[in-house]
C-alpha positions in Angstrom: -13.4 -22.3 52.9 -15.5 -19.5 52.0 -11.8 -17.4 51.4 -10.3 -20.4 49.1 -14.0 -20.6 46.7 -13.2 -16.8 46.4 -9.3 -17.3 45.3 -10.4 -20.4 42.8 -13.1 -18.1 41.3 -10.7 -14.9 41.2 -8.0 -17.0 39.3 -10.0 -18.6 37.0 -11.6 -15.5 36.0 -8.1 -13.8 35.7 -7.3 -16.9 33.3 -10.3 -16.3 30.8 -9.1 -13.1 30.9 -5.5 -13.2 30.0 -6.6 -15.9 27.3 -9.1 -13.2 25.7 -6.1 -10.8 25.7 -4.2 -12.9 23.9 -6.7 -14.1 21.6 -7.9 -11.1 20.7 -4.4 -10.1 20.5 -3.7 -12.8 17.6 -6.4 -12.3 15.9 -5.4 -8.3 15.3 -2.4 -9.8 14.0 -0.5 -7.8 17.1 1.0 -11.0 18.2 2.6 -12.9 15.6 1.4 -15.8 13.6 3.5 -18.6 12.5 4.3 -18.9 9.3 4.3 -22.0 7.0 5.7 -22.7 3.3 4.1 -24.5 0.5 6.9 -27.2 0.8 5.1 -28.1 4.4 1.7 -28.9 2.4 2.9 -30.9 -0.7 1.8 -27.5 -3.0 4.1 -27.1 -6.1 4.9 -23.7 -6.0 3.5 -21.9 -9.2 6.2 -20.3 -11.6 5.1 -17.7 -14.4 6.0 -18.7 -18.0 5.8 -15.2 -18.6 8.6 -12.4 -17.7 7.3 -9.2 -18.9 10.0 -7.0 -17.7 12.7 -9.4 -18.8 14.9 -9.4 -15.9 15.1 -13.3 -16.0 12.6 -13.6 -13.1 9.4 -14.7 -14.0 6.3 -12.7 -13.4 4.8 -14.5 -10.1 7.8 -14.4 -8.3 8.5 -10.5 -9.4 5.7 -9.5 -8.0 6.0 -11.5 -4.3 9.4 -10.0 -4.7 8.7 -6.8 -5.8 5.8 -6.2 -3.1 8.1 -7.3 -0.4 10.7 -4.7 -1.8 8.0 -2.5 -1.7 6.7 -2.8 2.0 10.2 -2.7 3.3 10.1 1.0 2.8 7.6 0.8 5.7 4.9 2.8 4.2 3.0 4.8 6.7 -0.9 4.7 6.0 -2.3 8.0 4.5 -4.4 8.6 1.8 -3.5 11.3 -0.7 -3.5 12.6 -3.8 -0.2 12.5 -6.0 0.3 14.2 -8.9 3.1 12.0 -9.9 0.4 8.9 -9.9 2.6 6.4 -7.7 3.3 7.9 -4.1 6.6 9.8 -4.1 7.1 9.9 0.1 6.9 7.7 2.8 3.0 7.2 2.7 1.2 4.8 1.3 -2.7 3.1 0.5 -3.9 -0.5 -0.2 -3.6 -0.4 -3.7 0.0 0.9 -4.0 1.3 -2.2 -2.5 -1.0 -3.8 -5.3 0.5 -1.2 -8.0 4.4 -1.3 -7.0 4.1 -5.0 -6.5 3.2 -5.4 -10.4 4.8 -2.0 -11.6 8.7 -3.5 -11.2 7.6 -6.9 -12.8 6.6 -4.6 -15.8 3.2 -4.1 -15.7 2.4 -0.3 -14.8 -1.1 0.0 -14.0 -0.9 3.8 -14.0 -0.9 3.4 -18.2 -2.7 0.0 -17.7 -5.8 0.8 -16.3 -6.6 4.6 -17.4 -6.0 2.9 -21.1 -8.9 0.2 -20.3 -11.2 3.0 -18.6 -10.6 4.9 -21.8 -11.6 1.9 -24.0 -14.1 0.7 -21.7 -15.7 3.7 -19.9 -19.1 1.4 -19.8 -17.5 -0.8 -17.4 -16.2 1.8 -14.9 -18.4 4.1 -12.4 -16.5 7.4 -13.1 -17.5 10.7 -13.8 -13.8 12.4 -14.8 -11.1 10.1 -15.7 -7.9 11.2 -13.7 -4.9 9.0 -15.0 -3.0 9.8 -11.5 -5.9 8.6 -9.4 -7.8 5.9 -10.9 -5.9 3.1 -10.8 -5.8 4.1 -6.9 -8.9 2.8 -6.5 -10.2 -0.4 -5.4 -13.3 -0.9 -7.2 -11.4 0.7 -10.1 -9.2 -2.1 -9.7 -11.2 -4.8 -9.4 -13.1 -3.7 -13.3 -9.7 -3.9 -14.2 -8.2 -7.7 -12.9 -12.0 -8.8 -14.4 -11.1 -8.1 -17.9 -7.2 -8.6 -17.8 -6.2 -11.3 -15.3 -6.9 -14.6 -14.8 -9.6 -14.8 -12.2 -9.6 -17.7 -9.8 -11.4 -19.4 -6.6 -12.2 -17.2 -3.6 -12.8 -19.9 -1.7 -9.9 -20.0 1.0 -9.7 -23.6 1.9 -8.7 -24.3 -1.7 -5.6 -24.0 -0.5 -3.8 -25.4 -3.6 -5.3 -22.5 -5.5 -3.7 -19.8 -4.0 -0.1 -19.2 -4.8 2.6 -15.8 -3.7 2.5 -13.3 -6.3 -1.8 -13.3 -6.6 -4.1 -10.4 -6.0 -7.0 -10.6 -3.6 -9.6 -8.0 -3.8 -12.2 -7.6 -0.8 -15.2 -4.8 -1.0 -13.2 -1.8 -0.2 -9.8 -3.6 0.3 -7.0 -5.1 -1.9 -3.5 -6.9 -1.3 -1.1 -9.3 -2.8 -1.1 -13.1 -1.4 1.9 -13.8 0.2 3.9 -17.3 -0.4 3.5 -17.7 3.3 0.7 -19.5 5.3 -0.8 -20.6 8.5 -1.1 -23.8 10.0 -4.2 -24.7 8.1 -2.8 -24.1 4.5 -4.3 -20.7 4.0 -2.1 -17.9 2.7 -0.9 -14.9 4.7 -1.7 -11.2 2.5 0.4 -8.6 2.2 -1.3 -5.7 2.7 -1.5 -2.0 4.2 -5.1 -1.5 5.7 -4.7 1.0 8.1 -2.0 3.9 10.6 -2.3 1.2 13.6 -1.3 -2.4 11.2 2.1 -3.2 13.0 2.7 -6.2 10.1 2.0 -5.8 6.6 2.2 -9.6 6.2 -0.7 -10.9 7.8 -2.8 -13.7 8.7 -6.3 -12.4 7.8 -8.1 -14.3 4.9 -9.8 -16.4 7.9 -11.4 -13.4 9.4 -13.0 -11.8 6.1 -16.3 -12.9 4.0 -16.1 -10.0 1.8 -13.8 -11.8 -0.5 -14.9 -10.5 -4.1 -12.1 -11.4 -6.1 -8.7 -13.2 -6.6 -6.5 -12.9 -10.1 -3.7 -13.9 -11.5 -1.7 -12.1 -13.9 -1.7 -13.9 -17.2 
């Protein structure tokens, strides 16, 4: 009797530990999460009536498109300095996703944002402007998409409000919302936080309260 309490006990405690696994599993984005369309939630689909690089797409979807182009390359997480500006190898930060996302829908935030700084220096916390570097930077970023993008809810479970082709800007993080989401509504990012993310479309708005910002190019 004593031998079968022991066996119940062993196998339930094996059970709440394979669950953990796999919860904690999911929630690293390590195990896959389902993804979901706005068709499946009734949301019209938000289309750009601008298209500044005038190659007949418009601007929203060049930028979901562009960023997907983008982290097909399979950028491997590193942090470095580039003379050329943009990342000319195989590595990668947040922010480039961010930058090559809107730099083949026309909008070059290299020239962009070192031209605001210049303008604007009063807004930024820099010492010495470096054209190559600064718009690399997330809090550089965010000064930026304040003054030159439309800036909309970070509230999450407006799910309606969030569309593919969007920026999101956490305190020392940035991607671009993906036109994907989870079972609840809420959008998956595409993002590149770190050497160990297996995915760079991921279901992680849920698991972050250091939302600070989310634009739309205008």
């Amino acid at each position: 009797m004593q031998k079968r309490k022991l066996i119940i006990i062993l196998t339930v405690i094996f059970i709440l530990f394979i669950s953990f696994i796999i919860y904690f599993l999911y929630a690293l984005n390590i195990i896959p999460h389902r993804k979901y369309t706005n068709k499946d939630f009734g949301i019209e689909t938000y289309i750009s009536l601008v298209d500044k690089d005038n190659d007949g797409i418009d601007d929203q979807t060049d930028i979901i498109n562009n960023t997907r182009k983008y982290i097909k390359t399979k950028p491997r997480y590193q942090s470095k300095y580039y003379a050329t500006g943009y990342p000319d190898d195989e590595y990668g930060v947040c922010t480039d996703v961010v930058a090559f996302g809107l730099k083949d829908a026309g909008y070059d935030l290299m020239e962009l944002v070192n031209e605001h700084i210049k303008l604007n220096r009063d807004l930024y916390d820099i010492d010495v402007v470096d054209k190559n570097i600064d718009f690399r930077r997330v809090r550089n970023l965010k000064v930026y998409f304040d003054n030159n993008a439309i800036s909309l809810t970070t509230d999450i479970n407006k799910i309606e409000e969030w569309q593919g082709g969007d920026i999101v800007v956490f305190e020392k993080h940035i991607g671009i919302v993906s036109d994907k989401r989870n079972k609840k509504g809420i959008t998956f990012i595409i993002h590149h936080a770190n050497p160990y993310q297996k995915y760079y479309e991921e279901d992680i708005l849920k698991y972050h309260d250091d939302i600070v910002g989310h634009y739309r190019i205008s």
